[in-house]
LOPA-128003 format. One record per residue (C-alpha): z, x, y; chain; residue in one letter. Coordinates in steps of 0.1 Angstrom, whole numbers, plus 2048, in hexadecimal, padded with zeros to 3 digits. Layout:
// residues N
  pz  px  py mol type
   Z   X   Y   A    A
...
This chain:
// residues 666
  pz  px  py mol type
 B86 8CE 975   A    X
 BA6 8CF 98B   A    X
 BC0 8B9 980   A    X
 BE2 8AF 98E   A    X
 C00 8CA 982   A    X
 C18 8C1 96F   A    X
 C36 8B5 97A   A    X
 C4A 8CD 965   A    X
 C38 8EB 96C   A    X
 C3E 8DF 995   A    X
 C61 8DD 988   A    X
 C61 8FD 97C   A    X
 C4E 90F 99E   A    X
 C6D 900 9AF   A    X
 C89 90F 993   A    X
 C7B 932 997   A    X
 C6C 939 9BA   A    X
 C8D 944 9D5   A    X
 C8B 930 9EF   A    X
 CA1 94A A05   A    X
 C83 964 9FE   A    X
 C64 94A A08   A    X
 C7A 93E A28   A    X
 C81 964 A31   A    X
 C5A 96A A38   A    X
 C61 955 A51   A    X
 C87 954 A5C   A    X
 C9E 969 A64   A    X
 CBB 95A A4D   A    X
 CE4 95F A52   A    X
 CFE 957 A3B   A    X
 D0B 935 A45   A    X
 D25 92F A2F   A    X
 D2A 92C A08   A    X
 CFF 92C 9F8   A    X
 CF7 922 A1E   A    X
 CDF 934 A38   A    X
 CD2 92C A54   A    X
 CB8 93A A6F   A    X
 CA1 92D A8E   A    X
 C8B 90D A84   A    X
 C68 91E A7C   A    X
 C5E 8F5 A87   A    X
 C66 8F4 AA9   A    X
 C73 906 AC3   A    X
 C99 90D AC6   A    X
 CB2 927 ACE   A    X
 CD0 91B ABC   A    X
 CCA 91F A96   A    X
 CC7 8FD A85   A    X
 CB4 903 A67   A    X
 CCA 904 A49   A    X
 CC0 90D A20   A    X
 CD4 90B A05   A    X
 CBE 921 9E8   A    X
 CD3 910 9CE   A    X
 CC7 8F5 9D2   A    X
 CA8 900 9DC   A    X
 CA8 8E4 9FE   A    X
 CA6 8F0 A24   A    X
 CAB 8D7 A42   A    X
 CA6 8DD A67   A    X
 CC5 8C5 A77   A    X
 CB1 8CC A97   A    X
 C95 8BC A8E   A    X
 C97 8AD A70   A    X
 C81 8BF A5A   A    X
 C8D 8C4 A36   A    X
 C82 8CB A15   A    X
 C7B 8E4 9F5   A    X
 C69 906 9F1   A    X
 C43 8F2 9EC   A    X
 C44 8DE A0E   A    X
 C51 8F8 A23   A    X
 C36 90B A1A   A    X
 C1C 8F2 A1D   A    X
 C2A 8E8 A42   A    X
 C2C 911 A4E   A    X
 C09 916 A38   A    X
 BF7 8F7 A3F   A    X
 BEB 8F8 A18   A    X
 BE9 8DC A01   A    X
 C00 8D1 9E5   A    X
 BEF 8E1 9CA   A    X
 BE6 900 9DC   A    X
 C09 90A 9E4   A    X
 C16 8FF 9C1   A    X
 BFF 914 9B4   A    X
 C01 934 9CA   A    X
 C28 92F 9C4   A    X
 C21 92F 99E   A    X
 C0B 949 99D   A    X
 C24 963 9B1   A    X
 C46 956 999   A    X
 C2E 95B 977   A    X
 C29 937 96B   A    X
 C0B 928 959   A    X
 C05 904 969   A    X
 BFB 8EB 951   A    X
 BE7 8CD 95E   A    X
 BE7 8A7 957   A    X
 BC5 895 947   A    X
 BB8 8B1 939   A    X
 BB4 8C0 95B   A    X
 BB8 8E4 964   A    X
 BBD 900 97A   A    X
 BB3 921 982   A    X
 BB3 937 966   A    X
 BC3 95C 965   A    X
 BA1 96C 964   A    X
 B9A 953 982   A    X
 BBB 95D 996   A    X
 BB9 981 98C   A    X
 B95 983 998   A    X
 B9D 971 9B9   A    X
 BB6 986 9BE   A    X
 B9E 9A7 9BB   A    X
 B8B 997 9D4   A    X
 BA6 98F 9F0   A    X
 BAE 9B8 9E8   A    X
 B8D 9BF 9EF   A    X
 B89 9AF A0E   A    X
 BAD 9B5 A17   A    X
 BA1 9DA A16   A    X
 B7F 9DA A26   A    X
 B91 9C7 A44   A    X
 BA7 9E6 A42   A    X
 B8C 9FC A42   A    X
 B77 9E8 A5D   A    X
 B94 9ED A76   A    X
 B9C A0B A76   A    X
 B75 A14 A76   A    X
 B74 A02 A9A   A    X
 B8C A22 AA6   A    X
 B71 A3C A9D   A    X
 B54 A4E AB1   A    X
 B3B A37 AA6   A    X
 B4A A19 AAE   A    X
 B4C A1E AD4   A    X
 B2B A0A AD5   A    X
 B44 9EA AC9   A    X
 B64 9F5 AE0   A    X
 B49 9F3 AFE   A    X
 B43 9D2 AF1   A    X
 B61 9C4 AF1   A    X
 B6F 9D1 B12   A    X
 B4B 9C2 B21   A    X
 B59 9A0 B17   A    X
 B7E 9A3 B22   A    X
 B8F 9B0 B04   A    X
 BA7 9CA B02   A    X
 BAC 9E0 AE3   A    X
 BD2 9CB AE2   A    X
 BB7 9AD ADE   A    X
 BA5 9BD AC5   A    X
 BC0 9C8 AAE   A    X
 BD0 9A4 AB2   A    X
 BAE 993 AA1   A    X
 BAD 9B7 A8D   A    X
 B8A 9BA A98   A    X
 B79 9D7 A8A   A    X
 B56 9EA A81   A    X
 B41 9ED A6A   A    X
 B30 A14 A6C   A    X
 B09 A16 A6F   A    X
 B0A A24 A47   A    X
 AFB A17 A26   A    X
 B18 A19 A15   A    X
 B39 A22 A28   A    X
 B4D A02 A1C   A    X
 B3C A09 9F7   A    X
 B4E A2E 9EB   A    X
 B6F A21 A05   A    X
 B71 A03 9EA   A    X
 B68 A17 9CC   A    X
 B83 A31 9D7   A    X
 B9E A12 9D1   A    X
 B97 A0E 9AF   A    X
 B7A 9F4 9B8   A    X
 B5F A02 99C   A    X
 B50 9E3 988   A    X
 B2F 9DF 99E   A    X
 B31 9B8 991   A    X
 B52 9B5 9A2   A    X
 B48 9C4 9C3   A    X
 B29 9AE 9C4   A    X
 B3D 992 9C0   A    X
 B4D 99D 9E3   A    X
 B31 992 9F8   A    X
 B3A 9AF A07   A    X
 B17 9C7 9FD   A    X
 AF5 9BB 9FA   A    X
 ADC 9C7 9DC   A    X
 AC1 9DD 9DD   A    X
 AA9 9EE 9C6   A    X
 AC2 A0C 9C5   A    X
 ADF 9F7 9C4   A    X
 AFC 9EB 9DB   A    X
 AFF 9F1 9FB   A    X
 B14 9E5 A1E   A    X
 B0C 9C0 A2A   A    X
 B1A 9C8 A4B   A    X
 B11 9EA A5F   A    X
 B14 9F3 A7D   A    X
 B23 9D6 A89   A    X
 B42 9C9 A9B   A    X
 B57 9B5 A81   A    X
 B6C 997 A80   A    X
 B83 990 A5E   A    X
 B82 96A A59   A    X
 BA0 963 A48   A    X
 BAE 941 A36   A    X
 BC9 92E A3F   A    X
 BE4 945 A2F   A    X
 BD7 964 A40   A    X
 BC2 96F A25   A    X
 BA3 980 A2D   A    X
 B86 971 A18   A    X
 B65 97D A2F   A    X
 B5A 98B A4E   A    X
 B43 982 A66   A    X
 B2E 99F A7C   A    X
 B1F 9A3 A9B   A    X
 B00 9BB AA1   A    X
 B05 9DA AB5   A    X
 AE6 9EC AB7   A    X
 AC3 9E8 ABE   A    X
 AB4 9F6 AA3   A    X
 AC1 9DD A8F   A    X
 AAC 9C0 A82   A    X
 AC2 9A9 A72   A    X
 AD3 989 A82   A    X
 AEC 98B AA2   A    X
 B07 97C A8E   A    X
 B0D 982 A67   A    X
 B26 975 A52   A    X
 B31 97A A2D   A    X
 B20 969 A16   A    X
 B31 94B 9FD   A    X
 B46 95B 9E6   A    X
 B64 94C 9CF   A    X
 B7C 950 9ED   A    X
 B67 94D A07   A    X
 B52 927 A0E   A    X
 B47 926 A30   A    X
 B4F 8FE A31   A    X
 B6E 902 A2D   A    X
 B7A 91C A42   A    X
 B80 920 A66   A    X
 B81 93F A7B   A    X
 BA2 944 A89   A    X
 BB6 92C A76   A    X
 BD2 944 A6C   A    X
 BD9 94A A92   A    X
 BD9 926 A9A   A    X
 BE2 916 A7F   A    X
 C09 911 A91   A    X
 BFF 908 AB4   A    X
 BE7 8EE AA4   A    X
 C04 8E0 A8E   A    X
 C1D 8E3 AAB   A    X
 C04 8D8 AC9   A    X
 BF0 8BD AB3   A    X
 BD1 8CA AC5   A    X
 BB2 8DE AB3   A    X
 B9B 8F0 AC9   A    X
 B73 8F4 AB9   A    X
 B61 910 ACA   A    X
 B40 91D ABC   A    X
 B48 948 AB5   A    X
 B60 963 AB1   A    X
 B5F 970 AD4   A    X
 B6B 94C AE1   A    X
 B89 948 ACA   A    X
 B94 96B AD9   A    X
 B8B 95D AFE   A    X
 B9F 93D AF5   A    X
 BBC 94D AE8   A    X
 BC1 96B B01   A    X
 BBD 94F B1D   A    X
 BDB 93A B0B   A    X
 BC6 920 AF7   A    X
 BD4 92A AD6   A    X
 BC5 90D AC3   A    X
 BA6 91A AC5   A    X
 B8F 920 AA2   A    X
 B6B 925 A9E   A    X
 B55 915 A7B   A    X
 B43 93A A6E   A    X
 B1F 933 A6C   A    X
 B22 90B A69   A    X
 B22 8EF A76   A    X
 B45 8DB A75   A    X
 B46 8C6 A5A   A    X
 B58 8B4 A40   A    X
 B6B 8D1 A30   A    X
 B74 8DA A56   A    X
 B83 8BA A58   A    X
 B98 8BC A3A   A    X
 BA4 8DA A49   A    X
 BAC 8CE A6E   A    X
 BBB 8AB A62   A    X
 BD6 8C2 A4D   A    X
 BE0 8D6 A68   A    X
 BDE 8B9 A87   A    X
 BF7 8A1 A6E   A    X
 BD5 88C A76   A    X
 BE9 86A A6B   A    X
 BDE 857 A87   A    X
 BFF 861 A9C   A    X
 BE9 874 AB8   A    X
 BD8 897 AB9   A    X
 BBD 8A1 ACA   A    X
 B9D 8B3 ABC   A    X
 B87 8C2 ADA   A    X
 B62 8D3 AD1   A    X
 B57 8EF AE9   A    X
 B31 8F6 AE9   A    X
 B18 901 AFC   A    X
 B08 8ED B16   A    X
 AE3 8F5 B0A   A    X
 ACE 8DD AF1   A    X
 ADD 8F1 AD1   A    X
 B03 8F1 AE2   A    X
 AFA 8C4 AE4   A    X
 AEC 8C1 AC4   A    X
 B0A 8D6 AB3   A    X
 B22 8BA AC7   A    X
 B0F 89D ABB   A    X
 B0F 8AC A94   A    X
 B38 8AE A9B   A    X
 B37 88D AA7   A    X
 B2A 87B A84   A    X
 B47 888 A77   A    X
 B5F 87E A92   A    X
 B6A 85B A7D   A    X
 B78 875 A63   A    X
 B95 87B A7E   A    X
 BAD 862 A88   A    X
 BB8 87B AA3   A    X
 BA1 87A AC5   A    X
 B82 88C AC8   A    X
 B76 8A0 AE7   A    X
 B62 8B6 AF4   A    X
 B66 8D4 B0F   A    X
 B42 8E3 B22   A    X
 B47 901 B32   A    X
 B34 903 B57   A    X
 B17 909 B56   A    X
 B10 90A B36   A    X
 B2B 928 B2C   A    X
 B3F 92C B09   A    X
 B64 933 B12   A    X
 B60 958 B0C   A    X
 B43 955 B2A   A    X
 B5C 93E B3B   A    X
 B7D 95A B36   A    X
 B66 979 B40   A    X
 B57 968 B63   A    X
 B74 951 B6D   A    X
 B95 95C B5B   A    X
 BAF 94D B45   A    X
 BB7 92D B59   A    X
 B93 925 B59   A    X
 B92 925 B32   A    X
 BB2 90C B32   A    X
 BA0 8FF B4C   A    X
 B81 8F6 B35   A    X
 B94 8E7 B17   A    X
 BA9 8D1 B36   A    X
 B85 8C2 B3E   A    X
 B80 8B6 B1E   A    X
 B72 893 B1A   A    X
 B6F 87E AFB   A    X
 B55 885 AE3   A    X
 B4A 865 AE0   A    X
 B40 85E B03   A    X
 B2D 87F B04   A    X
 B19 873 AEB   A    X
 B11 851 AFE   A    X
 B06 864 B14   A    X
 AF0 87E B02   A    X
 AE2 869 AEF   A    X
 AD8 851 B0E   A    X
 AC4 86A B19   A    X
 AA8 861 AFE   A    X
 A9E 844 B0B   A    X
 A8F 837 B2D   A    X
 AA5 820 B3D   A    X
 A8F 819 B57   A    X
 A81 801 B40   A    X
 A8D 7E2 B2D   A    X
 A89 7F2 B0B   A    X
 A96 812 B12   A    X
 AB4 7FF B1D   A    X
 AB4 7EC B00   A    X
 AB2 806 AE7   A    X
 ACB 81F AFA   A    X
 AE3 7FD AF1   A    X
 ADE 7FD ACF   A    X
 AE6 820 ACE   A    X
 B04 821 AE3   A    X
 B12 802 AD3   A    X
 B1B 80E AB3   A    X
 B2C 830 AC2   A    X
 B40 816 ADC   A    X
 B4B 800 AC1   A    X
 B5A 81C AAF   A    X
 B6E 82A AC7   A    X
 B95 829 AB5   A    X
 BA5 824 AD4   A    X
 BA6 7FC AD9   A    X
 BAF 7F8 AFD   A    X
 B93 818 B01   A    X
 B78 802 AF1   A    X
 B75 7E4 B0C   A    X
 B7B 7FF B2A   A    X
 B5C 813 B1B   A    X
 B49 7F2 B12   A    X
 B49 7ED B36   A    X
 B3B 80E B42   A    X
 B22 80A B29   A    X
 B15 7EA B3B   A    X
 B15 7FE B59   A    X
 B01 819 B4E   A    X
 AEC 808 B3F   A    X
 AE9 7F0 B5B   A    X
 AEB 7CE B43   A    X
 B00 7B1 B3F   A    X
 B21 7B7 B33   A    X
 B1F 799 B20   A    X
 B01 7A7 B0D   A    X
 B11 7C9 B09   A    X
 B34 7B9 AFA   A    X
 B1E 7A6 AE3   A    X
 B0E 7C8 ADB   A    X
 B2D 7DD AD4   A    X
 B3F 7C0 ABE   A    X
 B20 7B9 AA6   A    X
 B1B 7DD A9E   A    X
 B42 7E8 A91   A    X
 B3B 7FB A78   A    X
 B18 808 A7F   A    X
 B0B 82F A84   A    X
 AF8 834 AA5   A    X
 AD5 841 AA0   A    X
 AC0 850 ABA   A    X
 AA0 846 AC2   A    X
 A84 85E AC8   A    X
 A71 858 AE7   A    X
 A79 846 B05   A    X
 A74 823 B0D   A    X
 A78 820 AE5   A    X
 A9B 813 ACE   A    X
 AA5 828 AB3   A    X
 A9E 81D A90   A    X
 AB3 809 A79   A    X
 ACC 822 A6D   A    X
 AE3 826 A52   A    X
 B05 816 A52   A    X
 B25 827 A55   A    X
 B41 81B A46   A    X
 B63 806 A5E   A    X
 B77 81B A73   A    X
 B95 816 A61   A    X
 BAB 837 A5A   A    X
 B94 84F A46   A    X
 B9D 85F A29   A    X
 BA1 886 A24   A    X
 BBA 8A1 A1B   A    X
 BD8 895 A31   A    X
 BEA 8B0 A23   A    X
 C13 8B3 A2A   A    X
 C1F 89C A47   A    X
 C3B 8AB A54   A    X
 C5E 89A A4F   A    X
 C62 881 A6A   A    X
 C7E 885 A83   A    X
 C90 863 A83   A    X
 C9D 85B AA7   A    X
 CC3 85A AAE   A    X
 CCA 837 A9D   A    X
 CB1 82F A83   A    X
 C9C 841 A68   A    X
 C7A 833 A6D   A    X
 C60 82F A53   A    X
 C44 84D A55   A    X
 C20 84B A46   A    X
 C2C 84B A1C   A    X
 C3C 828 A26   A    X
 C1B 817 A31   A    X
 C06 827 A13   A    X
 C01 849 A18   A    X
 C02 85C 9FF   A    X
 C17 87F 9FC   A    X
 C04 898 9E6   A    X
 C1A 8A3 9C8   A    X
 C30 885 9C8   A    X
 C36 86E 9AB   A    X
 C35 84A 9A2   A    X
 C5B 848 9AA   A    X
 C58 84F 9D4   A    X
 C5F 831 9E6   A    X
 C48 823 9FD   A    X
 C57 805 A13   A    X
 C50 801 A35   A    X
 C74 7FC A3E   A    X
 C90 80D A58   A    X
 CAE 817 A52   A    X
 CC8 819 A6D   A    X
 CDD 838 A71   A    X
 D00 837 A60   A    X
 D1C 832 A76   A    X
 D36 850 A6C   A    X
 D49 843 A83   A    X
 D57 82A A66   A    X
 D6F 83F A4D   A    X
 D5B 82C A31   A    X
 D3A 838 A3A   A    X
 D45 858 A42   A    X
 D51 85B A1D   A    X
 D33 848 A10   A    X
 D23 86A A21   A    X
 D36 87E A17   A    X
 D37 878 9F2   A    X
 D11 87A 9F3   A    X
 D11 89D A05   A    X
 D27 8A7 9E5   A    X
 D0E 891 9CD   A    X
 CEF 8A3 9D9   A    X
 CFB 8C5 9E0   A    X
 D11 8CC 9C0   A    X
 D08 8B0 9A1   A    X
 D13 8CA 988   A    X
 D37 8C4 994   A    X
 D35 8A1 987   A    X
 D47 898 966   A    X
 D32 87F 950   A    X
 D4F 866 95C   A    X
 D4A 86D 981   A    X
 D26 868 97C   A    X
 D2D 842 96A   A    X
 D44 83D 987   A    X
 D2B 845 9A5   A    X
 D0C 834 992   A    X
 D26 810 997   A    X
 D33 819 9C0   A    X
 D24 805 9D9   A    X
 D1C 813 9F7   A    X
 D19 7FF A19   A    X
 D01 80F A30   A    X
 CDF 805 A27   A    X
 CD5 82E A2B   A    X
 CEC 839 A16   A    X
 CE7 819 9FB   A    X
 CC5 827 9FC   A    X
 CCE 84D 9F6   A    X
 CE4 83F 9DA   A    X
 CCC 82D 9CC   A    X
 CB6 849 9CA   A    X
 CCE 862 9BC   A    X
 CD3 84A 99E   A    X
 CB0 847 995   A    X
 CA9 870 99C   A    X
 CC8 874 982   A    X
 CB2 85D 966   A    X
 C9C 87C 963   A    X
 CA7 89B 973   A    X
 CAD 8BA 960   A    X
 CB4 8DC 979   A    X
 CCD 8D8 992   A    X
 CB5 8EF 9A7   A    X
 C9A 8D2 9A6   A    X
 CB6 8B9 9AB   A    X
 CB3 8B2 9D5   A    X
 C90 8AE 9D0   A    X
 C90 896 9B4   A    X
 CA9 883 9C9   A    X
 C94 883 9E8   A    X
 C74 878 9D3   A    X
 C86 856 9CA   A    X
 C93 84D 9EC   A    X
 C7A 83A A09   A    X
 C68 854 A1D   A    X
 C7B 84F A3E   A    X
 C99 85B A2B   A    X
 C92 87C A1F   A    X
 C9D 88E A3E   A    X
 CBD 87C A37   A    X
 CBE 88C A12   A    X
 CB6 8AF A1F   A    X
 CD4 8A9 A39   A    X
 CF3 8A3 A1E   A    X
 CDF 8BF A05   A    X
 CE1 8D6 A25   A    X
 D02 8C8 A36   A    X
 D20 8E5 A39   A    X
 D3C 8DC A22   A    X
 D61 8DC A2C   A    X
 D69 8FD A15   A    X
 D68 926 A17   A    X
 D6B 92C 9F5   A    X
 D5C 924 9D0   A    X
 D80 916 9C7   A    X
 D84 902 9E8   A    X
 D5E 8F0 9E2   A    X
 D6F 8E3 9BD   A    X
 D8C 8D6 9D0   A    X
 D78 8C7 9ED   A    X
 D5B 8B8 9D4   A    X
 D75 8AA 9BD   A    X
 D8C 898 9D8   A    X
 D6F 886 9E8   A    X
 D5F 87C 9C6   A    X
 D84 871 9BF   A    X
 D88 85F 9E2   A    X
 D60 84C 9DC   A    X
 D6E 83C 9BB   A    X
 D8B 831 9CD   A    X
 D75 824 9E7   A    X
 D64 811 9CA   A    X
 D89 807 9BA   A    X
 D91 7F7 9DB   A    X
 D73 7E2 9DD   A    X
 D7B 7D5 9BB   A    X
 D9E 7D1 9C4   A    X
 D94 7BC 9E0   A    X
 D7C 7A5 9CC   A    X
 D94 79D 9B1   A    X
 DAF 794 9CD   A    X
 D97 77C 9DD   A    X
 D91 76F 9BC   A    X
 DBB 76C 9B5   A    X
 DBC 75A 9D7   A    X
 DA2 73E 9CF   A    X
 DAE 737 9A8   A    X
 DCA 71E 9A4   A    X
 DE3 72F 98B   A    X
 DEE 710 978   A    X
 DCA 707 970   A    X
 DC1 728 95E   A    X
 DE1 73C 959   A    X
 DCC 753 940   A    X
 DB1 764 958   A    X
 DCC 760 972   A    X
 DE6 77A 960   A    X
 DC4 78F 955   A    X
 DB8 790 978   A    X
 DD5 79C 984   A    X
 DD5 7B8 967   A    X
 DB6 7C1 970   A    X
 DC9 7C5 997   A    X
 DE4 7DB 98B   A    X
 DCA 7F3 975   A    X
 DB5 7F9 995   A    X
 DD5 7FE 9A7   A    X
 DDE 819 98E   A    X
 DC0 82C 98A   A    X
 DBE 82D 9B1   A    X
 DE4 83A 9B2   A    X
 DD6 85A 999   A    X
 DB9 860 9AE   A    X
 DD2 865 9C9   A    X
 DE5 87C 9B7   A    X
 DC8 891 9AC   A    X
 DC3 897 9CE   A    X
């Protein structure tokens, strides 16, 4: 059983994984000064570089929009993969055997060696498929393409290919890459078994790679061709160990970033309409492969929307027949697993969007997924249909199905608007209806079976309260221009990976004003603190545990930095220790003075520069305890305790001295 890793060996993925080499997939990195870099943002959209790493330190911060932090969460916010996934891709490519807590555990290296054979299978059949789509025989699948409105530019962007009319043309191309052990290839799901053996799943058939969130191809899905052949219009790959059909969505690792970006997930029902989507600029558009959407979907599409009850929109395309309805209505019992809004888009007259693109052209697809409506009215409405209203008890059983579907709408200034248009298509008392809606919170709607009759008593469903799920990473929240305000981690929610140390107080912290010299050095000295702590003596270290700082953000970060230095142990772990003990809101801050340019062109001038600001803090700290002993001086009466008087005034003349050889060190 899986098990939570342990937090050395997380310690250890972030000591030996580059962070310049991960980011550089990504970023196009320049030098920016002494261990800096910097490139575009890969978060939002900019044309003046603002995104800043340090690799020593293993931290990167965006000062454009505020999004900061180590080698794991930048690969969880570009990938969109969980805590333990990217820890564990991370550790597999740097060589390092996770341990787990409780006795729990992890894949094994039979287990990651053996995935890995299959993601170089399919990896090379999807190879093989495309460039298959380019011969002779596949003109049968070009013709079909270019009958729907796709170009061969279309086709090699969603590397669509073909699958030759031949027993085993995908068989001797695998076994001529090394692919011999027939155990291994059946585990593919990519042959099927026969009395003589293996042979090809798909033939003669378009092809469409379904690939997982990283871009990994784990199965394929095909489309039939010819006439002559008997098996299903659409077939997919079969479960394998990299491939669950529950937990997959077509066309995620093209969307993935608008989703993230735009906070809107488009749901259409095949392969042909996420092309049609996408060509006609909906590129949020993914399709479930052989499924309906459910739970594992969910999981998926909460990650990527940020679904943490901040907005996002989740719109369901399907057909307008009886199948295309009752596909809505099965997405709509899991609609309380989102706290993002629910829609859903049907084409006229009945058309998918690749219908829709091919008849009427790209505006009309946007044009589609603009019409949306919410989810939950549609299925008022379809599920009104059952019953007679023309009569008393259809009336009164279409209520006590709409009811519960009306009472758990999220929105709460939507829910009296839509109680009211329930009276009025209903044609009842509003009085009644209200009554209705407010004794059934937290009930499923059932629906009945023949007009004039109400449903049976259903099941219950649990409150509408935020459901639970794989929230995934939230992306660092950009504090507006005075205050850093608290993000989810600061009412409860948890961030995966993070220890019993992260703070979690639903508190703001106004912006320091730099403005005042002292708070400028307060910054300063934590910019030096956080980017360099091997520069510290032991005696510095005693010194800055004892300072006091005066803005409450930087109190905080100081706070922080002392607890991270109880336990810490690689410097390269250090900025992330440090932003683990401060209050969520704050982290940006952290990744800001771990990322922040430093006043100095050389090795020799960073020593100088670190030294005469550590020098300048304590004498920040010296004259605050200059100033409280003169106070007390200024209150004692000398006569009365001559003793502490003359010691008081020792105590003056040290601090007076030590600040006068911090001044000379400088």
């Amino acid at each position: 059983m899986a098990g939570l890793i342990k937090r050395e060996d997380i310690d250890a993925v972030r000591e030996r994984v580059d962070l310049r080499e991960v980011v550089e997939q990504f970023v196009t990195l320049k030098g920016a000064g002494i261990g800096s870099w910097k490139g575009l943002c890969p978060f939002h959209d900019e044309r003046t570089p603002s995104f800043h790493i340090r690799p020593h330190v293993g931290t990167y911060h965006c000062f454009g929009c505020g999004e900061s932090g180590d080698v794991i969460a930048f690969l969880m916010a570009l990938e969109h993969t969980s805590f333990q996934e990217t820890v564990e891709r991370l550790a597999e490519k740097a060589g390092i055997t996770l341990r787990y807590e409780d006795g729990g555990t992890g894949p094994t290296k039979q287990e990651v060696g053996r995935r890995q054979r299959l993601l170089d299978a399919h990896k090379i059949a999807d190879e093989f498929f495309q460039a298959q789509l380019q011969t002779p025989e596949a003109q049968i699948g070009r013709e079909f393409l270019t009958g729907r409105g796709f170009t061969r530019e279309h086709a090699q962007q969603f590397s669509v290919g073909f699958a030759p009319k031949s027993w085993d043309a995908l068989l001797k191309h695998l076994r001529a890459q090394r692919f011999h052990d027939e155990e291994e290839l059946r585990q593919t799901g990519l042959f099927s078994e026969g009395s003589r053996g293996l042979y090809d799943r798909f033939r003669g058939r378009l092809i469409w790679p379904i690939r997982d969130m990283t871009g990994n191809t784990v199965g394929f899905g095909g489309r039939r061709l010819f006439e002559d052949d008997k098996g299903p219009k659409y077939l997919n790959s079969p479960e394998t160990q990299i491939y669950k059909k529950s937990q997959v969505l077509y066309g995620i690792d093209l969307a993935k970033r608008s989703i993230a970006k735009k906070r809107e997930l488009v749901v259409v029902e095949g392969y042909t309409d996420v092309m049609a989507c996408h060509v006609a600029g909906v590129d949020t558009a993914v399709a479930t492969c052989g499924t309906a959407f459910g739970e594992g979907h969910v999981k998926i599409s909460r990650r990527l929307l940020s679904d943490d009850g901040g907005g996002g929109e989740v719109i369901f395309t399907f057909d307008g027949d009886e199948a295309g309805q009752t596909a809505a209505l099965k997405a709509f019992k899991e609609d309380h697993m989102f706290l993002a809004h629910t829609f859903i888009a049907i084409g006229p007259e009945g058309m998918d969007p690749c219908d829709v693109r091919q008849h009427r052209g790209d505006d009309a697809v946007e044009e589609l997924i603009r019409s949306r409506r919410p989810l939950f009215e549609f299925a008022i409405r379809a599920g009104m249909k059952d019953y007679d209203l023309s009569t008393v008890e259809g009336r009164v059983g279409a209520l006590r199905y709409a009811a519960p579907v009306v009472a758990g709408i999220k929105d709460s200034a939507l829910r009296p608007a839509y109680t009211r248009e329930l009276a009025g298509w209903l044609g009842m008392d509003m009085d009644d209806v209200a009554r209705a809606v407010h004794q059934s919170r937290g009930q499923a709607p059932q629906r009945g079976g023949s007009a004039g009759q109400g449903p049976q008593r259903g099941q219950q469903r649990g409150p509408q309260e935020a459901p639970g799920g794989d929230v995934g990473h939230q992306h660092a929240h950009v504090p507006p221009e005075d205050m850093y305000a608290p993000g989810p981690e600061d009412f409860g929610e948890p961030h995966p990976g993070r220890g019993p140390g992260t703070a979690s107080r639903a508190q703001q912290f106004p912006r320091p004003d730099t403005r005042d010299p002292a708070v400028m050095m307060e910054r300063q000295a934590l910019e030096v603190i956080i980017q360099h702590p091997t520069r510290l003596t032991a005696e510095q270290w005693e010194e800055i545990f004892t300072v006091r700082f005066t803005a409450p953000a930087h109190a905080a970060v100081h706070a922080g930095i002392r607890s991270a230095a109880a336990s810490a142990t690689d410097p390269r772990n250090w900025v992330s220790a440090v932003s683990e003990e401060v209050p969520q809101p704050l982290r940006s801050l952290v990744g800001e003075l771990a990322l922040a340019q430093l006043p100095a062109r050389t090795e020799d001038g960073v020593e100088a520069y670190c030294q005469s600001i550590l020098n300048r803090l304590v004498e920040l700290k010296i004259t605050h305890q200059k100033a409280d002993l003169l106070g007390r001086l200024q209150r004692m009466d000398p006569a009365a305790d001559p003793e502490e008087y003359q010691r008081l005034n020792r105590e003056v003349m040290e601090l007076e001295r030590r600040r006068r050889a911090l001044r000379a060190e400088d």
